[in-house]
MARTORVO-281115 format. One record per residue: residue in three letters; x negated, y, z negated of N, C-alpha, C in turn. Coordinates in steps of 0.02 Angstrom, whole numbers, plus 50000, padded with zeros to 5 digits. Last residue first. Layout:
residues N
alaXYZXYZXYZ
...
END
This chain:
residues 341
unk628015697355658628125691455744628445695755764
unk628065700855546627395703055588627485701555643
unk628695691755450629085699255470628645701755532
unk627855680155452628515680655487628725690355510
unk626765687655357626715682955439627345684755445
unk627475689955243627045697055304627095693555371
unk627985677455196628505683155210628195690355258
unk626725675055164626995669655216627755675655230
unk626405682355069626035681755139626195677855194
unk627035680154977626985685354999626705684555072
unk626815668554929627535668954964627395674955001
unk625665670454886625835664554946626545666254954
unk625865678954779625555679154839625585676254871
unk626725667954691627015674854709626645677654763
unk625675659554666626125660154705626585661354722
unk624735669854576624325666454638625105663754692
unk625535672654481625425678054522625115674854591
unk626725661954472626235664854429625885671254496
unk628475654254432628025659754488627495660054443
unk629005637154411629125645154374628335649154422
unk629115627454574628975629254500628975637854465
unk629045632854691629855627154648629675629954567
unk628025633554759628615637754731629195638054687
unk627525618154703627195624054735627665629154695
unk627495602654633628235607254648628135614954702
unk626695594554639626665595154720627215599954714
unk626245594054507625885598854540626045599754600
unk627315587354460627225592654392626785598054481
unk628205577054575627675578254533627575584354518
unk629995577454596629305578554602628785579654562
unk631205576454501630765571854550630325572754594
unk631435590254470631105583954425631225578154448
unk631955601154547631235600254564631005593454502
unk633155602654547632755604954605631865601854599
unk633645600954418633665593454467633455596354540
unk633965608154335633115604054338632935598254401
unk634265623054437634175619054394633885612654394
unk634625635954499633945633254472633985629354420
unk635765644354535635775640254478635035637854455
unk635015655354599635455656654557635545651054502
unk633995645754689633855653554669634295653254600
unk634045634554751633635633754731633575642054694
unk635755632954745635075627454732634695630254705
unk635925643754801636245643554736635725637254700
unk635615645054921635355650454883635545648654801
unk636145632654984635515632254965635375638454928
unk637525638554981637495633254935636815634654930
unk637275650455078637365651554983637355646054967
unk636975641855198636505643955172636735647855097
unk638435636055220637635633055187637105634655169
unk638935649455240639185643055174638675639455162
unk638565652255351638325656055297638565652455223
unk638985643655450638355645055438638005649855359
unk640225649455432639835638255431639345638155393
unk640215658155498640385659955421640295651955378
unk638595664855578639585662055589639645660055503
unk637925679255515637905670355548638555669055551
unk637595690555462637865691555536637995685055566
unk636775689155348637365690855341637875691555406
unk635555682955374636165677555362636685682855367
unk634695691555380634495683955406635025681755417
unk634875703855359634555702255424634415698055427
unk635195704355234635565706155281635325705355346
unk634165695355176634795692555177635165696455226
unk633395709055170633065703555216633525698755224
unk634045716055091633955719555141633835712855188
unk633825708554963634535708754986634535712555065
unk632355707554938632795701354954633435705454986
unk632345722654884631985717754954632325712354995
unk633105718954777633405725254821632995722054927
unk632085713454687632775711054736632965712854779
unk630385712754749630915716254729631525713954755
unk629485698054692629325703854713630125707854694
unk628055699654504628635696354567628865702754623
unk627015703654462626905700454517627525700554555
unk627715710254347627445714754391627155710354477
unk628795701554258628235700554263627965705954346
unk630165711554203630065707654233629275708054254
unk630605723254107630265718054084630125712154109
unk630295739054166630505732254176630015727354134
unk630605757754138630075751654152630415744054142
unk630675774354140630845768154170630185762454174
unk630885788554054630605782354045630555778054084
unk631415805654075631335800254079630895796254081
unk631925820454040631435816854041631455810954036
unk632525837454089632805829654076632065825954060
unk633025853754080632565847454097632755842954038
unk634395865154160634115860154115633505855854149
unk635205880554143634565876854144634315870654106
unk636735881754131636365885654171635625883454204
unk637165865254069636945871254064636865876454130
unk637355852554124638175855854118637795863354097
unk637035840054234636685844654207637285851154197
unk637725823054266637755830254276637335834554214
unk637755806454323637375813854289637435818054287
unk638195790454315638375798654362638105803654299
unk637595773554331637645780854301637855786954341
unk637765756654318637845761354358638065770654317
unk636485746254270637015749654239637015755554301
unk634985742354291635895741054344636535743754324
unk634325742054156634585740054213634945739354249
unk635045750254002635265744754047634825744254105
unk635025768553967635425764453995634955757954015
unk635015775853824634375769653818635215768653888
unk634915795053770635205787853789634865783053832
unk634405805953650634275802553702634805798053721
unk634285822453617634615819153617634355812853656
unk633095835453634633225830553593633425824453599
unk634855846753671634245843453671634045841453619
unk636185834453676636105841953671635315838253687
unk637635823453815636785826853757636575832753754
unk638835813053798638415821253824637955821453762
unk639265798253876638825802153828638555810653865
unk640575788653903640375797053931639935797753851
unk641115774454006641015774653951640535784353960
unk642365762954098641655769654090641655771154026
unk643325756054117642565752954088642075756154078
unk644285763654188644405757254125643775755754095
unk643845765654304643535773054244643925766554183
unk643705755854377642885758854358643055763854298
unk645045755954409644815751154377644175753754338
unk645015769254505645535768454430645145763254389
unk644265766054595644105768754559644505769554490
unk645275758954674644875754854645644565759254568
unk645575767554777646145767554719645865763854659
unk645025780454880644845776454829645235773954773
unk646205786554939645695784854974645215779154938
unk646845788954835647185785354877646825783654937
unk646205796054756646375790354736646735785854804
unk644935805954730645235805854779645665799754766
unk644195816754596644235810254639644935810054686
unk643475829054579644155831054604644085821854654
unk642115824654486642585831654487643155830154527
unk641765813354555642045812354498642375818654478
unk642135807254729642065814854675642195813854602
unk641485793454789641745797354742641485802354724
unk640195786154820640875791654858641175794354835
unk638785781254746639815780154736639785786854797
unk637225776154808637785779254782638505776254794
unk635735766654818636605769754845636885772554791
unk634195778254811634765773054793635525775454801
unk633395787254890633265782454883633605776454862
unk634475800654870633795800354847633445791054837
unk635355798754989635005806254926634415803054908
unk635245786455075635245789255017635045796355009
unk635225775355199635285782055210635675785955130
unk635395761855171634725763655181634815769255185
unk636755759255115636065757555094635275761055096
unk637935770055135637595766355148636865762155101
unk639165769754950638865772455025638155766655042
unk640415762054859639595764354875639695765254935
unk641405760754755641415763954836640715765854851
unk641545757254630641355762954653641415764554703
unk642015745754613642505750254618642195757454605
unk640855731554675641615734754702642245741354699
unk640145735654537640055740354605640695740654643
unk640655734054405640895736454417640775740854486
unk639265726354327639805722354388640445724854426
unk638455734154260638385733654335638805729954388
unk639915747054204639535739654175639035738254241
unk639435762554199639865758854208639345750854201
unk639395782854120639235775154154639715769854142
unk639065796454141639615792954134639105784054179
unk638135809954036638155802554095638825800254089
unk637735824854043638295823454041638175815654088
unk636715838053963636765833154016637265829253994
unk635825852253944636625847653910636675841953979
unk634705861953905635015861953904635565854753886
unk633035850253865633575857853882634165857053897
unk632995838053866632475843253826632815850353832
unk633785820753858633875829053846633435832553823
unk632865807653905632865812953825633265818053865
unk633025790153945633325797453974633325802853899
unk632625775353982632845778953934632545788853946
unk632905761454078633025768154080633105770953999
unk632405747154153632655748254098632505758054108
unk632405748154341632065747654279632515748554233
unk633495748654465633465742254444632835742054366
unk634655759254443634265760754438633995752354416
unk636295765354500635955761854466635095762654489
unk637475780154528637005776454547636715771054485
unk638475795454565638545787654513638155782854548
unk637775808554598638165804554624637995797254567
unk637625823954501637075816454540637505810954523
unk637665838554501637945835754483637695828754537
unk637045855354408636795845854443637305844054434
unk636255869354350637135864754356637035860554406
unk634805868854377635105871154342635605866354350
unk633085858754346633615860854373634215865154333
unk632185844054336632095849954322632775856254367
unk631465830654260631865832554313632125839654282
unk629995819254246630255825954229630955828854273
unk629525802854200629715808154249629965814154206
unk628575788854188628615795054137628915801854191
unk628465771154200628605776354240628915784254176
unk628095762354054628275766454112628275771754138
unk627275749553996627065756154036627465757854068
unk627675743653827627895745853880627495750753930
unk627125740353699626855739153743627165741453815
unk627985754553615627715747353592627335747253669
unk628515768553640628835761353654628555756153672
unk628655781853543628435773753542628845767353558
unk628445794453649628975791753609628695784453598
unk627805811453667627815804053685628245802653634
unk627135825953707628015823253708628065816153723
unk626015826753748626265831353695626695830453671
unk625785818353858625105818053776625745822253733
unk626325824553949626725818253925626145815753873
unk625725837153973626305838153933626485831053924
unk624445835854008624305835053939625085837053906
unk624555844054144624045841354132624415841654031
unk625715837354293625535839654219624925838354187
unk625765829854407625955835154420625735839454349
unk625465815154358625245818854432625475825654443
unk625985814054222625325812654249625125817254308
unk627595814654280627195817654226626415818854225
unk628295816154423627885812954405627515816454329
unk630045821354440629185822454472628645819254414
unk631485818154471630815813954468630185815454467
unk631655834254565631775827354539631305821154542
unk632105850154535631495845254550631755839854509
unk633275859054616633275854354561632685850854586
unk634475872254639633845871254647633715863754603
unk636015877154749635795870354696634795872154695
unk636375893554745636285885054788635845882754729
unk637755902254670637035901654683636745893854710
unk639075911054670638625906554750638005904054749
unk639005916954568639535910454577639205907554650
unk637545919154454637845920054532638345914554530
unk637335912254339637805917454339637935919754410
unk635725911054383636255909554346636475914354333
unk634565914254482635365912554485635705912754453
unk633315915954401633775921354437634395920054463
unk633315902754357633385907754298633555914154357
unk632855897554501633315893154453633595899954402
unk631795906354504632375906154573632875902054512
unk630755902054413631045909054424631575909754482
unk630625889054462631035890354396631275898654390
unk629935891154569630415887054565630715887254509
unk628695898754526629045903254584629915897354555
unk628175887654441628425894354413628985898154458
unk627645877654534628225878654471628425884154466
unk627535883254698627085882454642627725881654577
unk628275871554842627965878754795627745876154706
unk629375862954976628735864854893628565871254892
unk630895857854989630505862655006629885861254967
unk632215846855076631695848355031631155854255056
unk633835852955058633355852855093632635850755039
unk635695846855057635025848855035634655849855070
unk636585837355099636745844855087636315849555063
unk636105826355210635965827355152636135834955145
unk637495817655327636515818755328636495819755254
unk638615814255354638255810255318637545808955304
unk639115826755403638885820255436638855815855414
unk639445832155286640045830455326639865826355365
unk638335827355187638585831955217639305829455262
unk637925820255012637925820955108638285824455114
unk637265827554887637485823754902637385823554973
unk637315835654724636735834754760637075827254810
unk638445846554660638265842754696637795840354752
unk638895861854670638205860254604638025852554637
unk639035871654819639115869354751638685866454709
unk638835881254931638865872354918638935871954865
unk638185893654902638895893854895639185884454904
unk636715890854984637135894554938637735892854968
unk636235873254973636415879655025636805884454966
unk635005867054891635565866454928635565873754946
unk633325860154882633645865554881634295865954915
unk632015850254799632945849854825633165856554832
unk630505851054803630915852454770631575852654807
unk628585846054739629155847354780629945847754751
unk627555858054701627875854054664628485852854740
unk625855860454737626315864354749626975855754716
unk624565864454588624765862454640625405861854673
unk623765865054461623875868854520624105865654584
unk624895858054356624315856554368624225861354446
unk625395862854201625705864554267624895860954302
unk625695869154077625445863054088625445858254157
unk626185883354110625455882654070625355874354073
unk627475880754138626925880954191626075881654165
unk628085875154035627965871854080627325871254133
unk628205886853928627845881553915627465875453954
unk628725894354026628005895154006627485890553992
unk630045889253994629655891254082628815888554058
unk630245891253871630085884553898629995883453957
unk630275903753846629655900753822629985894053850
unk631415907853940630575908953958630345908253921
unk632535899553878632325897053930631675899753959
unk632115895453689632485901053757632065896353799
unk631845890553572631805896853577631985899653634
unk632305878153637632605879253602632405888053581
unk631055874653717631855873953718632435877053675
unk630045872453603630025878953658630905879253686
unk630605861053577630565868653533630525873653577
unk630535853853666631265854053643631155860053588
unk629195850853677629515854953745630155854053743
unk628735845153576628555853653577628905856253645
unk629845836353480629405837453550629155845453540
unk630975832953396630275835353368629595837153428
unk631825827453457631935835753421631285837853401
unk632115814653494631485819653535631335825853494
unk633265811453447632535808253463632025809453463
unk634405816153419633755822953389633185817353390
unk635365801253439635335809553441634885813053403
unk635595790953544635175790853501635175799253488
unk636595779653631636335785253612635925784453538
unk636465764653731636605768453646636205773553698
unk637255751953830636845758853834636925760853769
unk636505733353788637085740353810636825746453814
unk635665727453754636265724053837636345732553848
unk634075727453677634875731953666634975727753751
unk632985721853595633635717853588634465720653643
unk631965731053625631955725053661632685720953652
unk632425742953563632555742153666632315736253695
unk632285739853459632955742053455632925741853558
unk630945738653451631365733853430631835733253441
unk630665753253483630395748653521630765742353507
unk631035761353371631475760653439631045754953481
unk630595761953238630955757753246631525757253327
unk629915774053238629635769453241629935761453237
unk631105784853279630565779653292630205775253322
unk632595776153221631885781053211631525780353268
unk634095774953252633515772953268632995778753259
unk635615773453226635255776953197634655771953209
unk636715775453385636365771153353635715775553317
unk638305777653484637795779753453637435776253416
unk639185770253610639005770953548638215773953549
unk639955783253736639285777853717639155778653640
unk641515785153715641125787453701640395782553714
unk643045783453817642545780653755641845783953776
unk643585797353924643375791753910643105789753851
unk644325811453911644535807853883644285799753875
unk643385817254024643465819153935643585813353902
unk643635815354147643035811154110642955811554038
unk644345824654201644585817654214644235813854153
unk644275840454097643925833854155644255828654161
unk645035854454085645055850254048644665843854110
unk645445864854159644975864654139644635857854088
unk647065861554114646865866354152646125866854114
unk647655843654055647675853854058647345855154091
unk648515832954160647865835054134647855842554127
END
């Protein structure tokens, strides 16, 4: 590999796709896969301001700034651009708050320090933190409500993760860099713990800057199936559900903007739930024991098929039958009792 040159260059590209529009809502009910989409957004007023420089798009920010203090990731000087764990396995970060502005003026006074520590607001809420910038910068996506975030930072680099909503991600500044993977490719990430995250979801181990192979050899397999979109601003890419992503922010200064929302009915409850509560029911049983209970998970969950429930009458099926919200609550409540003992 030359000198300066990435492990990650040389992967396939995320196809690209000519979508207007007013023709993206159609295009994100049919899409499996991740597309790009390039100068999506170009027409935003917070990709112009972008584009005249980084203090008219400070400005632009904090003029829609709602008074109040923003929270924010701060690494250590000279740590690098990686938002991750520590040698313990605590977090190489800290969280701090303050007012926007002060937080973007620390971001724009670094750059160009070779020691400068990571600054990066993540996820912050459009609505709850902005008055009238997600009115200013919308995109038509038909009946969908989602989740509308801002992420805000200089050189990022955010560990290979999934995300269980549909995801669509604009470049407004600077250059962002995804590498993604199919979701059946977890085995060759090397995920970390569960419950002890950066930021709420597992992560890969992996350095995608300086990977380790012989510690991780699997990872060879994962980059067979990766796939590398970089974006200017503007730019968008539509990832998947569960699609596993690594992010990097490749400017001096970038904001990101994101979409997330599911097309699963809002009653039901969360997998991720289920899989925590499997680890504390079954995953510690003698291994007898755990054979019968995946056959019954396969019964009545995975395969679900007709022969669970068509010898019973249409009304004595209860749960059996397709969920509605009334017993989606009865499960619920019978899952509070127990956890409550």
């Amino acid at each position: 590999m030359a000198e300066g040159e990435s492990l990650l260059d040389g992967l396939p590209r995320v196809p690209e796709q000519l979508v207007t529009p007013g023709a993206l809502d159609a295009k994100l009910s049919e899409a499996q896969k991740p597309f790009v989409v390039r100068g999506l957004a170009a027409h935003w007023p917070l990709v112009e301001a972008a584009n005249a420089g980084d203090a008219m798009v400070r400005n632009y920010l904090v003029e829609h700034a709602r008074p109040r203090s923003f929270p924010v990731n701060i690494g250590e000087p000279g740590g690098g651009d990686r938002l991750f764990y520590d040698a313990q396995m605590g977090m190489n970060f800290r969280m701090a708050q303050g007012p926007l502005g002060e937080i973007i003026d620390g971001i724009l006074a670094n750059i160009g320090k070779p020691d400068a520590p990571v600054i990066y607001l993540s996820s912050i809420d459009m609505d709850g933190y902005f008055d009238g910038l997600r009115e200013e910068n919308r995109l038509p996506l038909g009946n969908r409500v989602p989740i509308e975030s801002v992420w805000i930072g200089g050189r990022t680099r955010i560990a290979a993760h999934n995300d269980v909503p549909h995801n669509l991600a604009i470049c407004a500044t600077g250059r962002r860099r995804f590498t993604l993977f199919p979701p059946e490719e977890f085995p060759n990430l090397y995920l970390g713990p569960l419950e002890n995250t950066p930021a709420g979801r597992t992560v890969s181990m992996v350095d995608f800057a300086a990977p380790d192979f012989s510690l991780h050899p699997r990872f060879r397999n994962a980059l067979e199936c990766a796939q590398v979109a970089d974006l200017a601003p503007g730019d968008a890419i539509f990832i998947p559900s569960l699609w596993w992503h690594h992010v990097e922010g490749l400017a001096p200064f970038n904001i990101l903007v994101n979409y997330w929302w599911s097309d699963a009915p809002s009653f039901l409850g969360k997998p991720e739930d289920a899989l925590f509560h499997a680890i504390l029911a079954l995953r510690d049983l003698p291994d007898a024991d755990k054979a019968r209970w995946r056959a019954l998970f396969d019964h009545y969950v995975f395969a679900n098929g007709a022969e669970v429930t068509q010898h019973l009458p249409p009304d004595a099926r209860g749960i059996l039958a397709p969920l509605t919200p009334h017993s989606a609550g009865q499960i619920r409540a019978r899952l509070l009792r127990s956890l409550s003992r």
